[in-house]
C-alpha atoms as one frame of an Amber mdcrd trajectory, in Angstrom:
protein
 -20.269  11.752 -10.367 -22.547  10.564  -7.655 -20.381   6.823  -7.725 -17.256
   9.271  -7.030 -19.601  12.060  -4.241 -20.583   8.327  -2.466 -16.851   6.685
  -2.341 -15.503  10.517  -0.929 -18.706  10.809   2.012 -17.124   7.009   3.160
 -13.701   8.104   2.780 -13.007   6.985  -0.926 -10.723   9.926  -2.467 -11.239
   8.568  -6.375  -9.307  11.111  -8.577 -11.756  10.311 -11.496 -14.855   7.979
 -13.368 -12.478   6.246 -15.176 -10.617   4.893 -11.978 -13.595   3.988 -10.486
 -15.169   1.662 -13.325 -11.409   0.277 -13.240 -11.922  -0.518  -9.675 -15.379
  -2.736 -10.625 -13.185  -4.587 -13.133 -10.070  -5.910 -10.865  -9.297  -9.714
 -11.059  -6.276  -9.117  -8.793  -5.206  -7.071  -5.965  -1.113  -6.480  -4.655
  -0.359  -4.875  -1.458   2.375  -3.568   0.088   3.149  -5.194   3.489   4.941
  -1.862   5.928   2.215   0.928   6.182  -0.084  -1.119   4.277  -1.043  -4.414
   5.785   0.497  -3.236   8.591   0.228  -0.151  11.264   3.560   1.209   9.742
   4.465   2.184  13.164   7.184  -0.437  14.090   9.056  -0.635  17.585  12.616
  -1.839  18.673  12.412  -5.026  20.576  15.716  -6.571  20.668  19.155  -4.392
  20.835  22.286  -7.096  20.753  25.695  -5.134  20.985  28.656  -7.657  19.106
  31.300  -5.596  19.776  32.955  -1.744  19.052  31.345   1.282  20.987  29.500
   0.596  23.861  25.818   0.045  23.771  24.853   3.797  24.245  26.801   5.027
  21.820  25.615   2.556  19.104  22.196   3.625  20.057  23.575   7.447  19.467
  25.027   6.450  15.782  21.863   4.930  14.736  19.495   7.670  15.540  22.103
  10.002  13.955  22.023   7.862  10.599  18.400   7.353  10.644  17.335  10.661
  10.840  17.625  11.394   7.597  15.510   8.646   6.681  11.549   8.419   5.966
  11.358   4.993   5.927   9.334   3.560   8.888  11.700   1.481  10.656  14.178
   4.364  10.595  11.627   6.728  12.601  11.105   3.339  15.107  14.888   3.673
  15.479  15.094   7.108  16.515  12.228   6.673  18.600  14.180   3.812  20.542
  17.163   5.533  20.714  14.998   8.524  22.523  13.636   6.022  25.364  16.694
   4.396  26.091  18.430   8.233  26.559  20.927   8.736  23.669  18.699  10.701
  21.253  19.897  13.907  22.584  23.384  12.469  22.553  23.150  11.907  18.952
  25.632  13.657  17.009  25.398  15.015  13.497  25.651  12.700  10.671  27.074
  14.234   7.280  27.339  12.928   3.920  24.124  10.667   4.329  23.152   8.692
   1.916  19.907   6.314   1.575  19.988   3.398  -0.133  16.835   2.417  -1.396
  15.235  -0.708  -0.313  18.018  -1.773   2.016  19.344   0.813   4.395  21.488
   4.061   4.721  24.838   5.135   5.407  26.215   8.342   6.724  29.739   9.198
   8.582  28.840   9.941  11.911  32.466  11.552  13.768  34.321  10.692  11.084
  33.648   7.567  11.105  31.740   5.524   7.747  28.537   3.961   9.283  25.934
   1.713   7.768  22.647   0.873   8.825  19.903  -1.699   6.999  18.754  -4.866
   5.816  21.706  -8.051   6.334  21.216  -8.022   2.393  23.233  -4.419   2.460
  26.444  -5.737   5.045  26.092  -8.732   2.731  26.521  -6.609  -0.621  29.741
  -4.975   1.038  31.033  -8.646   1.906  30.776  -9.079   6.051  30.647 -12.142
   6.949  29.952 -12.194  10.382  28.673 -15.674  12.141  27.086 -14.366  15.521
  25.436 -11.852  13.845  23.991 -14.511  11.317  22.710 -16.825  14.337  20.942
 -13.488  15.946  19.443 -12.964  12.222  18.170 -15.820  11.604  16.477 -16.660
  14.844  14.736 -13.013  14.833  13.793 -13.108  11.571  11.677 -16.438  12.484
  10.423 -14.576  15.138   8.423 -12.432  12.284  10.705  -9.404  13.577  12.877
  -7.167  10.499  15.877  -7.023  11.345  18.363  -4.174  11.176  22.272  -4.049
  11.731  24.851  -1.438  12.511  28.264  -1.344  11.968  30.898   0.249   9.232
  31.925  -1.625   6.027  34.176  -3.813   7.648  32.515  -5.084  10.777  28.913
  -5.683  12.222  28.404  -3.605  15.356  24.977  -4.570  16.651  21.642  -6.238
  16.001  18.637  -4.352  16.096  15.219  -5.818  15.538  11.631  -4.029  15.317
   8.225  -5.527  14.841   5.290  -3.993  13.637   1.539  -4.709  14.240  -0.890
  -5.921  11.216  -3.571  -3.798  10.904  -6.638  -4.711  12.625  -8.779  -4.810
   9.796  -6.230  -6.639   6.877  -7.913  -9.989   7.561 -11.589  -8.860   7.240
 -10.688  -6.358   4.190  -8.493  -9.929   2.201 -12.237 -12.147   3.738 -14.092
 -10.068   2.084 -12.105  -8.938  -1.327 -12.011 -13.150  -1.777 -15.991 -13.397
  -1.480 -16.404 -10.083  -4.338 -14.243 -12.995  -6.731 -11.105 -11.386  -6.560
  -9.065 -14.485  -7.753  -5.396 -13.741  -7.361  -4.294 -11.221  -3.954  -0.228
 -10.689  -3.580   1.706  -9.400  -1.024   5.027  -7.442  -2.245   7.698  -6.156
   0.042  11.275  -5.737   0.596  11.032  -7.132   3.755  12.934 -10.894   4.197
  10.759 -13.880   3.237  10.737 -15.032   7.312   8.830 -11.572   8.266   7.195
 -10.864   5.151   5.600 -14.930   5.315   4.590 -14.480   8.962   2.329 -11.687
   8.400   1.195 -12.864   5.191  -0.336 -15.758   7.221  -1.308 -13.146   9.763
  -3.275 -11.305   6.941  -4.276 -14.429   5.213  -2.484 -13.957   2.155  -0.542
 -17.115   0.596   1.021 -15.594  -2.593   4.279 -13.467  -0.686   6.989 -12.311
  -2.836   9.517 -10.846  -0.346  13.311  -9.332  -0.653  11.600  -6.869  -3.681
  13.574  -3.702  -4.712  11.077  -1.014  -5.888  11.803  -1.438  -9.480  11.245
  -5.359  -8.827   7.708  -4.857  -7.608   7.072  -2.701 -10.899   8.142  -5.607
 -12.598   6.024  -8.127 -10.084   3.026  -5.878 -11.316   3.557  -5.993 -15.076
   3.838  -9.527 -14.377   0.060 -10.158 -12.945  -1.342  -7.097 -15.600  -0.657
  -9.727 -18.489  -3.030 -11.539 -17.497  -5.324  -9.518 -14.641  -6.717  -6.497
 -14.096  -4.531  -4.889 -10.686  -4.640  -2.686  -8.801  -1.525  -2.475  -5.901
  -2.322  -0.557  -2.489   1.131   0.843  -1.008   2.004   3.913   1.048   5.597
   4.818   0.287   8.068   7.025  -2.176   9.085   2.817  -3.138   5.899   1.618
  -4.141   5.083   4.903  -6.737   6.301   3.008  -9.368   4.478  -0.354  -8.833
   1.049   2.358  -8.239   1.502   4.155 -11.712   1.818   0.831 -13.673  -0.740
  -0.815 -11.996  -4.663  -0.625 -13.754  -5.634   1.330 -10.494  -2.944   2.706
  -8.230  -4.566   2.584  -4.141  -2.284   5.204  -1.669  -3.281   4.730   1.994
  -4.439   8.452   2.805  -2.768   9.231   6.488   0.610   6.943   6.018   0.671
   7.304   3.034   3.339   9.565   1.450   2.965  12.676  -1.042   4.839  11.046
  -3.576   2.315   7.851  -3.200  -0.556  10.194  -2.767   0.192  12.036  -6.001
   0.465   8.786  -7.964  -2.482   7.074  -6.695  -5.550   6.715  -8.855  -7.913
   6.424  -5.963  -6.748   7.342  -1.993  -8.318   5.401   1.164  -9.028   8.330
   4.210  -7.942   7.038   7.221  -5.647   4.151   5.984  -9.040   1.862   6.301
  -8.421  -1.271   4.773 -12.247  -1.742   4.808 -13.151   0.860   2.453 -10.972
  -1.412  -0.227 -13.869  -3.814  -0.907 -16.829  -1.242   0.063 -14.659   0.570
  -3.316 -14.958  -2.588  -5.078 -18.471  -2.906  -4.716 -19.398   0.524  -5.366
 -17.556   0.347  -8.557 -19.428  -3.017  -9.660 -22.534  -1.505  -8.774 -22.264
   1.878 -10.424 -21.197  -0.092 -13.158 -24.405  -2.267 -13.325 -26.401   0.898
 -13.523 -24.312   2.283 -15.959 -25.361  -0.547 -18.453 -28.965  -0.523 -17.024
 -29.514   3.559 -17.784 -27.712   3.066 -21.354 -30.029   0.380 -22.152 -33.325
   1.682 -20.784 -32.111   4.734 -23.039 -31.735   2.974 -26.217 -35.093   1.204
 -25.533 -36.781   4.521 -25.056 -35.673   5.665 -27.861 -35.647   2.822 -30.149
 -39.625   2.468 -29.171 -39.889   6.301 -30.176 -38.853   6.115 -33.662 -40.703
   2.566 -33.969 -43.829   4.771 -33.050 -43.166   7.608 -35.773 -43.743   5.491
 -38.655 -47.344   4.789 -37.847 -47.830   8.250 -36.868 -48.844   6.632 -33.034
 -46.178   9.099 -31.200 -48.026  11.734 -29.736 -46.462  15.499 -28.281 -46.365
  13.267 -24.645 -44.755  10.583 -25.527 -42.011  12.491 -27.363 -41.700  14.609
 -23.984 -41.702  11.047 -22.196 -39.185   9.738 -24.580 -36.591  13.260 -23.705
 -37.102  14.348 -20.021 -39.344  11.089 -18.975 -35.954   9.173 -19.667 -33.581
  11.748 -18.093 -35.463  11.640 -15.001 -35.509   8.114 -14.551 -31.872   7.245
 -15.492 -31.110   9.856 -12.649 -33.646   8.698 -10.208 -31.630   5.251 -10.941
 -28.469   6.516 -10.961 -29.506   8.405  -7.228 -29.466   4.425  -5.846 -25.769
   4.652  -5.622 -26.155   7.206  -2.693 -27.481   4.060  -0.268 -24.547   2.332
  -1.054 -22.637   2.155   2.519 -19.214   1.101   3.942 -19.539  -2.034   5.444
């Protein structure tokens, strides 16, 4: 209890002791990349209009289909469509329909509209050349990439971008030095995006393009032969979070569904407080072992002095409350323990 009153005074919400002593165990760590690595706050920097409606009324379509969304990039949408004046414009969108990991589609005045990941225009079979050269060279830009169009043409290229968090690098520097052997990144972003802020991050094991039930199976992967724990923020990564050994939930982006599942939840969305967690947990776990076997020795020494009738009212009193005082008094160290 004072491991768990310690991690929640430096912004450590850890639903439990058992979660905690998982924490001092981990071998491996797997993050999620939008929200989690990253700000989760992305912005529209490249609009490219191919052809159909004009530009403002493309803009107007895609704030109407991604306002039913939750995802990140759909919010960055709307917000773009709001600066460049067609948010107000943007007409009702009915039927709407999210497809997870890839997109959305919704028929906005009558019309059947899609709006995701090239992976989703690719699944309904456009082929579309320009838009493939505008893909590709964004997408080595380190930008994600949406597109906009109906299920039989490609309207417009959107791109967004979002910002690493400022203290990813430090928190993956650090979790190395504690001996964590093996850190992952998992996303359903594309490889191109996902790989540039790996490097950003300084993470070399990326597995990107991941449906949600893909990164459960990414995690029962590393569990066979680690102890993980996978840090995520979104309804997609709840899965990967229950079947990890300790589910992480970034507190302020983080949603309720992620929240709910998380074993432990960092305050703040402070990547730092990952390996301050770490050590706490391999700390209180030292004086775990160090209170048991002071205990044992106490008490072992107790009995030894019965038999030669050499254990006087005192020591007995030493052996009860002496002990209980000092396995507190050691267990009390845990309160200096500080973020870093």
């Amino acid at each position: 209890m004072t491991a768990i009153g310690t991690a929640a005074r430096n912004g450590v919400l850890v639903k439990g002791g058992i979660h905690l002593e998982e924490a001092g165990r981990l071998t491996a760590i797997a993050f999620d990349k939008t929200g989690t690595l990253t700000k989760g706050e992305p912005v529209v920097t490249d609009f490219i209009r191919l052809r159909g409606p004009d530009a403002k009324e493309l803009a107007a379509v895609a704030a109407a289909v991604e306002r039913g969304s939750q995802h990140p990039l759909a919010a960055a949408v709307v917000r773009w469509a709001a600066e460049e004046g067609a948010g107000a414009e943007a007409p009702k969108a009915e039927d709407f329909l999210s497809i997870t990991g890839k997109g959305a589609k919704a028929v906005v005045n009558g019309t059947p509209y899609l709006i995701g990941s090239p992976e989703l225009f690719g699944e309904h079979g456009i082929a579309d050349h320009e838009a493939a050269m505008h893909v590709s060279r964004l997408q080595r830009e380190g930008k994600t990439v949406i597109l906009l169009g109906t299920e039989k043409k490609i309207f417009a290229v959107l791109a967004a971008a979002d910002q690493i968090r400022r203290d990813a690098k430090g928190a993956i520097r650090r979790l190395r030095s504690l001996g964590i052997r093996r850190i992952v990144m998992l996303t359903g972003d594309n490889p191109e995006t996902a790989a540039a802020v790996g490097r950003q991050a300084g993470i070399g094991e990326v597995r990107a393009g991941l449906l949600p039930h893909q990164k459960l199976e990414a995690v029962k992967e590393l569990i066979k032969t680690h102890k993980v724990a996978m840090v995520g923020d979104g309804i997609n990564d709840a899965p990967a979070l229950a079947s990890a050994t300790v589910g992480i939930a970034m507190g302020a982006a983080g949603t309720d569904t992620a929240l709910e599942t998380a074993d432990i939840v960092l305050m703040g969305d402070d990547l730092a407080k990952l390996p301050y967690t770490v050590r706490l947990s391999r700390k209180a776990l030292r004086i775990i072992r160090q209170n048991v076997a002071f205990s044992l020795l106490i008490k072992l020494a107790a009995v030894l002095l019965i038999v030669p009738g050499w254990l006087t009212l005192w020591m007995a009193v030493f052996a009860d409350m002496g002990a209980t005082l000092i396995v507190t008094l050691n267990a009390m160290r845990l309160l200096g323990t500080k973020a870093e």
